[in-house]
C-alpha positions in Angstrom: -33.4 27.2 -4.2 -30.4 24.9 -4.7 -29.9 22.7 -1.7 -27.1 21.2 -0.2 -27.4 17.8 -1.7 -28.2 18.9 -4.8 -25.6 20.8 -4.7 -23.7 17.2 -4.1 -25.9 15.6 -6.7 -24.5 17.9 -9.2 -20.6 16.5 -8.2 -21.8 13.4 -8.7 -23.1 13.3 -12.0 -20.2 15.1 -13.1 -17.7 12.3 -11.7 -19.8 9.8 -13.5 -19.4 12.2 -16.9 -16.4 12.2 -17.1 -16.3 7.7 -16.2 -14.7 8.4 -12.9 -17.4 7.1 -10.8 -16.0 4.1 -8.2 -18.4 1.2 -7.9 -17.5 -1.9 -5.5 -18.0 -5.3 -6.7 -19.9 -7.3 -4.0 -17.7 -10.3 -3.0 -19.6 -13.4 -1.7 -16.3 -15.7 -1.0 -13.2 -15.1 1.4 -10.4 -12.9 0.0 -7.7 -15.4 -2.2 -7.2 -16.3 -5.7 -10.2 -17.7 -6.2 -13.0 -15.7 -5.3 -16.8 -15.8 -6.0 -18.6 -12.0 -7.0 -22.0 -11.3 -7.5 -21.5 -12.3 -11.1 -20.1 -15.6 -10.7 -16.5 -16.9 -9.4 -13.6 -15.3 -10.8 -9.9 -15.2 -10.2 -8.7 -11.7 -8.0 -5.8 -10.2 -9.6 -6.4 -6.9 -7.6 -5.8 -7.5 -4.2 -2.9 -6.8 -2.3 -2.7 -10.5 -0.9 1.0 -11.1 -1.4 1.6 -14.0 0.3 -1.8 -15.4 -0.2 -2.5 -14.8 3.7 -5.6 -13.5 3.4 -7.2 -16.8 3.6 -5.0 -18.9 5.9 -5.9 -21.4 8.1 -3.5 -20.9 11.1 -3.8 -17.4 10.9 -7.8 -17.9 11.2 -7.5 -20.1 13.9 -5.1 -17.8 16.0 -7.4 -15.1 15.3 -10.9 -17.2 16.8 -8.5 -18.0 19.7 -8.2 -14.6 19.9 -12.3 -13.6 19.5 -11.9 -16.4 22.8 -9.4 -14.8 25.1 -9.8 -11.2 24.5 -13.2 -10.5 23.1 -14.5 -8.6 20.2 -13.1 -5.0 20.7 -11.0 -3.1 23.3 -13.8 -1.0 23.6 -11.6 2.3 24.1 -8.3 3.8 23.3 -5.2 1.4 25.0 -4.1 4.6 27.4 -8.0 5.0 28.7 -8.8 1.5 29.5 -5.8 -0.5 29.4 -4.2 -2.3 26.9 -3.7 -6.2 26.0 -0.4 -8.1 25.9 -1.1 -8.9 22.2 -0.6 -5.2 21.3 2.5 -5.1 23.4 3.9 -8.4 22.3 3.3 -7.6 18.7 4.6 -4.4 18.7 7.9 -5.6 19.9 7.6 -8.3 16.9 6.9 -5.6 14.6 10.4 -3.5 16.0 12.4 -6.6 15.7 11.0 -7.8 12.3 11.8 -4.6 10.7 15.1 -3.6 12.8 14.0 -1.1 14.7 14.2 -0.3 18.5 10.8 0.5 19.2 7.1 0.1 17.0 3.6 1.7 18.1 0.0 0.0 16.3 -2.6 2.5 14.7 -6.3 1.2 13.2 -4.7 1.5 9.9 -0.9 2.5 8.1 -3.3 5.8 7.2 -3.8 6.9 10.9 -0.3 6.1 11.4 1.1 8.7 8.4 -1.7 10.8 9.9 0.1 10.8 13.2 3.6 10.8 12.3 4.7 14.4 10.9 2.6 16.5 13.4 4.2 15.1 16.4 7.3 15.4 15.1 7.5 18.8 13.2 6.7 21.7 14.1 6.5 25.4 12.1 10.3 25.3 12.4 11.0 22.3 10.6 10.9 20.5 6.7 9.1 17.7 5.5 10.3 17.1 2.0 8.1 14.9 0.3 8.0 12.6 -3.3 5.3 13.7 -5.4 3.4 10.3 -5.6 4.2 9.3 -2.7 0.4 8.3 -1.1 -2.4 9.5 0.0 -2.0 8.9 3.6 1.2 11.0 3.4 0.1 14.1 2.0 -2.5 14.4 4.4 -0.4 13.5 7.4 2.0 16.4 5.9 -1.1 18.6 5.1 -1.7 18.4 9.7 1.9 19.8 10.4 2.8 23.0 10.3 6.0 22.4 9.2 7.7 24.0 5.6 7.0 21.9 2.5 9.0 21.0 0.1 8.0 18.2 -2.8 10.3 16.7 -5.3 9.0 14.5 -8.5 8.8 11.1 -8.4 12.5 9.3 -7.5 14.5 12.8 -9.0 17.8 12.6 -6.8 18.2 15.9 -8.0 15.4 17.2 -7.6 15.3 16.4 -4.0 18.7 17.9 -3.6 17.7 21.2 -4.5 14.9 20.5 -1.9 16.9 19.6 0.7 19.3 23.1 0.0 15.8 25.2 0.4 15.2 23.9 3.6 18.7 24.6 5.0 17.4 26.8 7.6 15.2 24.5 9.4 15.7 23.1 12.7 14.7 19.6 11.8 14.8 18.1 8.3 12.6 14.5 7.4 12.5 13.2 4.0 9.4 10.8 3.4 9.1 8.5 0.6 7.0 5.4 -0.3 9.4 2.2 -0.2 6.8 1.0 -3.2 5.1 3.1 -5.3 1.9 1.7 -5.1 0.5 2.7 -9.2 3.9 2.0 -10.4 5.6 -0.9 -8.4 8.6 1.3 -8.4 11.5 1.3 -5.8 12.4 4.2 -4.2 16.5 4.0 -4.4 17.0 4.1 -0.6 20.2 4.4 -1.1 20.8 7.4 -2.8 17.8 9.3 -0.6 20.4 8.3 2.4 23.3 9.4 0.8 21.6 12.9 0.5 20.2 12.8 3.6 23.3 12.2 5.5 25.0 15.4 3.4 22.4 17.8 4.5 21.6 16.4 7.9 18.0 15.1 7.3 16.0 12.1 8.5 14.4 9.6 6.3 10.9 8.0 6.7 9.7 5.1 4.3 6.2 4.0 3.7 6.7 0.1 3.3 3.0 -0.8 3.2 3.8 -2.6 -0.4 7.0 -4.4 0.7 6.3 -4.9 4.7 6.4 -9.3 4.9 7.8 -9.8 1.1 10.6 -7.3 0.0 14.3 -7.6 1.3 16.0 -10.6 2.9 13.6 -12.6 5.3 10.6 -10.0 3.7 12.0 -7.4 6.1 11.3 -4.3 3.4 12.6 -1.9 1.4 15.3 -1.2 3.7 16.3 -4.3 3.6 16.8 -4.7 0.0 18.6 -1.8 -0.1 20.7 -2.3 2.8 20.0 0.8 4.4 18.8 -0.8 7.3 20.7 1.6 9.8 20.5 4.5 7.4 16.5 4.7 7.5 15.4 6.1 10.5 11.3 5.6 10.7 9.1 3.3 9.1 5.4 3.0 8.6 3.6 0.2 7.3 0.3 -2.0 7.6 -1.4 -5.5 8.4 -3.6 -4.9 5.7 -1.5 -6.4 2.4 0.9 -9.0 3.1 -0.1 -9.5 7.0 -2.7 -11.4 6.2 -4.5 -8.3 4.9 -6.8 -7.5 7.5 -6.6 -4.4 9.3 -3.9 -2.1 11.7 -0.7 -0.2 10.9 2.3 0.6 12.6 5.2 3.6 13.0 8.7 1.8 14.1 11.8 3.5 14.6 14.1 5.2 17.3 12.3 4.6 21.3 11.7 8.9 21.0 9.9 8.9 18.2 7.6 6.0 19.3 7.4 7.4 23.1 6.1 10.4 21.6 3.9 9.1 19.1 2.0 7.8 22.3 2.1 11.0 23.8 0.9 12.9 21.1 -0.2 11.0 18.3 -4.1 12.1 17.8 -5.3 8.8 15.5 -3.6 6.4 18.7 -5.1 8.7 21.2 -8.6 9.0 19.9 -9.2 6.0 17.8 -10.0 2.7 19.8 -7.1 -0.1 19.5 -7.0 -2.6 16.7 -9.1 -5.0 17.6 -7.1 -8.0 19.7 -8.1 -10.8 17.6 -6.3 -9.0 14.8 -3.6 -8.6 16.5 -3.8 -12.3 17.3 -4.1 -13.1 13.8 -1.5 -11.0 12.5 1.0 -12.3 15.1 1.1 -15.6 13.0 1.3 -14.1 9.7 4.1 -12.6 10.6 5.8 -15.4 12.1 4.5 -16.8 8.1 6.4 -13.9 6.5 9.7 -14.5 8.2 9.5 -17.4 7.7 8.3 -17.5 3.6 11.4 -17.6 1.7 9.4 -20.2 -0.7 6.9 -17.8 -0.4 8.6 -15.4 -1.7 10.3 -17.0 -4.5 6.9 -18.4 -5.9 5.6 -14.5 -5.4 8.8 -13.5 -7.6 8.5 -16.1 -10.3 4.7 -15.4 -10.6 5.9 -11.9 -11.1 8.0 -12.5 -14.0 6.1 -15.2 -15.4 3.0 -12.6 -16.0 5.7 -10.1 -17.3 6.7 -12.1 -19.9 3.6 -13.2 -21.1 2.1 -10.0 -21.5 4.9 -8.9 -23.3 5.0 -10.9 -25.7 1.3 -10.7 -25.9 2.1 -7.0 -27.2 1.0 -5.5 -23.6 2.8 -1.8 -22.6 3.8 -2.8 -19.2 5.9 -0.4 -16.8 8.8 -1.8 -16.1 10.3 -3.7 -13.2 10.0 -6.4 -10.8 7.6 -5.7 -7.8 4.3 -7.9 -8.3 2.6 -4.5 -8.7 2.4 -4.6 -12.6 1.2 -2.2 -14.4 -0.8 -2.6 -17.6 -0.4 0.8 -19.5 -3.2 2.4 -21.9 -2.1 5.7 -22.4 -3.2 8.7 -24.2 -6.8 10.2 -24.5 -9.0 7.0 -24.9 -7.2 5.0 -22.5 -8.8 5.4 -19.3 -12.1 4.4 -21.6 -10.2 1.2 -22.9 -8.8 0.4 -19.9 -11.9 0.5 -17.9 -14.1 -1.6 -20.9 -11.3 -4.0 -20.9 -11.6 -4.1 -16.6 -15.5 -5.3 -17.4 -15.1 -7.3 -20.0 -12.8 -9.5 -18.5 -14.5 -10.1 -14.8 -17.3 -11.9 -17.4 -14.2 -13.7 -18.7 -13.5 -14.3 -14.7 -10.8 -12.3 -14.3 -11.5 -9.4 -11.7 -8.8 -6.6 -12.5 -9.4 -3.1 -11.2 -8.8 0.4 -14.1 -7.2 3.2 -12.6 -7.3 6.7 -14.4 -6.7 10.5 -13.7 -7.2 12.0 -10.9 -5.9 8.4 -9.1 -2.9 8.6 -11.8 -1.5 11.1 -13.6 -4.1 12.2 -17.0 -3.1 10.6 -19.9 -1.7 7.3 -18.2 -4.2 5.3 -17.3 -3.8 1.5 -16.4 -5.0 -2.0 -15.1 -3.1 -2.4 -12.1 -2.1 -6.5 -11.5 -0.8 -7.5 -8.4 0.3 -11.3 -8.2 0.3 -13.6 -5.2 2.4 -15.8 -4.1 -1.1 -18.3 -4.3 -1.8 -18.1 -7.5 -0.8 -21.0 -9.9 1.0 -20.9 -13.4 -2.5 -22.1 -15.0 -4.0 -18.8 -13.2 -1.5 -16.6 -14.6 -1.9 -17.7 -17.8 -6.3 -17.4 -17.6 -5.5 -13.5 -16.5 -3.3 -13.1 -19.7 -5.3 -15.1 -22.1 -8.5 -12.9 -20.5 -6.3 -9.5 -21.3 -5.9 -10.9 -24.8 -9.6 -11.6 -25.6 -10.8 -8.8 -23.9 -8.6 -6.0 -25.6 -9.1 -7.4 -28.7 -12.7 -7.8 -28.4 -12.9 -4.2 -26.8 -10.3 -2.8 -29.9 -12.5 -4.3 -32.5 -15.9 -2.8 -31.6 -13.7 0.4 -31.2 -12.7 0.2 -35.0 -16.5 -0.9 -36.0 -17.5 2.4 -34.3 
């Protein structure tokens, strides 16, 4: 008889078939720039350490202080037993930060997309929906029973025609990443607004890849856009450019959050980020506000990469977030691209391979994502790496 876990056994083995099979690389160092793995140090060009937070003194030191005052855990949810003043404190930070008039913390930006749509939307409303926007999302939308309507990726058209479906229902919320986190595309804000405001819907952005370094003063997606006023809920997290630890957050109008504490089932069941986080995140996002050289050095590193890589003959997508993607299309790529990924960590470049079902089949990549830490003289290592490992990887391809 066929058990259960061989009946799991066989999934396996057919993930690692077909070369899909994650495997974490043990990390012996602090998350920054410079890290040390179980093959040696190596320079991170994978983590979502915008800012170069990760690492920071002050915001290490706030978060012992923290450990001091408040302990290790809250030990419960904040409504059962009680609930510090860094939560509270923070939470107004948050609102203010991001423009909004109220904010409410979650364990993670994924509990809080997992609270957000069935609170708000019942059987009689629309959630209409970008096709990549991520994971967190679609499951949060899979827990409502509202109607569900998707559009592809950033078609104003498309989510027109969406919007004219759902013309019966009683509420109407459009949800988009800010940041397309495989792309480091830009949802246009502005234009989602525009038909938003014609058809009498709400909008919701996921600014997990913008929250601290995107907009004027690293406010978000909004924010570049100037649709401050025009979007009505936000999500985002502590866990990139907050010094990339853990929590996340849902800010917008005082209903929404009021309710959210009501009714949200990951902040009612799921104990409080832990206060020394909060601690620490307090400062980096005093940091962030305050990181306009930050954010320059984040933006030049950005384009410096892009322009090496393309001259180096690289198929980047295009744009400017410091999410870059390194494109190897077509039937072999996610192969190349994931020889390339292990050849250069024994170069000393750690770069992570993403292919279907994580990305669309057919486009696989090496997602980059540039700090504002690293130096000129790292950038140029992580190109020089690319070079000698694709052409080292391309040759024993030919020999074959």
């Amino acid at each position: 008889m066929i058990t259960f876990t061989d009946q799991l056994a066989g999934e396996l083995a057919s993930i690692e078939e077909a070369g899909l099979t994650k495997r974490e690389r043990l990390l012996t160092s602090p998350q920054s720039p410079h890290i040390t793995t179980a093959q040696g140090p190596a320079l991170s060009f994978c983590a979502n350490n915008y800012l170069g937070l990760a690492n920071n003194p002050e915001i290490i030191q706030a978060a012992h202080e923290g450990l001091d005052e408040m302990g290790f855990g809250a030990a419960s949810v904040r409504f059962i037993c009680g609930t510090h003043e860094a939560h509270t404190r923070f939470e107004e930070e948050i609102a203010e930060f991001v423009g909004k008039e109220a904010a409410i913390l979650f364990p993670s930006c994924f509990d809080a997309n997992g609270a957000l749509f069935e609170v708000l939307l019942t059987a009689d409303d629309a959630v209409i929906s970008d096709s990549l926007n991520h994971a967190s999302i679609i499951d949060g939308v899979r827990l409502s029973k509202a109607q569900r309507f998707r559009y592809e990726n950033r078609d104003m058209v498309g989510l027109e025609k969406a919007l004219q479906e759902a013309s019966s229902a009683r509420r109407k919320l459009i949800i988009t990443d800010g940041v397309f986190s495989m792309d480091g595309y830009y949802a246009p804000l502005e234009e989602i607004c525009d038909l938003a405001e014609k058809y009498g819907a709400a909008v919701a952005v996921d600014d997990s890849h913008a929250t601290g370094f995107v907009g004027p003063k690293g406010a978000g997606t909004h924010a570049r856009a100037g649709v401050q006023d025009r979007v009505d809920i936000l999500t985002g997290t502590l866990g990139k450019a907050l010094g990339g630890a853990s929590g996340g957050y849902v800010a917008g109008p005082k209903e929404v959050i009021d309710l959210l504490r009501q009714r949200g089932r990951p902040y009612l069941f799921s104990n409080a980020v832990a206060p020394a986080l909060v601690a620490g995140a307090r400062v980096a996002l005093r940091l962030a506000k305050e990181g306009d050289d930050l954010r320059e050095t984040l933006e030049k590193n950005a384009s410096h990469f892009r322009e090496r890589m393309s001259d180096a003959g690289f198929d980047l997508l295009p744009g400017s977030h410091p999410i870059i993607a390194v494109m190897f299309p077509g039937e072999d790529g996610a192969r190349l691209a994931g020889q390339i990924a292990d050849d250069m960590l024994k170069l000393g470049v750690y770069v992570t391979a993403f292919s279907f079902p994580v990305v669309p089949r057919g486009q696989a990549r090496i997602r980059v994502q540039l700090s504002a830490a690293h130096t000129e003289a790292d950038i140029d290592a992580c190109v020089d790496a690319f070079i000698a490992s694709r052409d080292r990887v391309l040759g024993e391809s030919n020999a074959e």
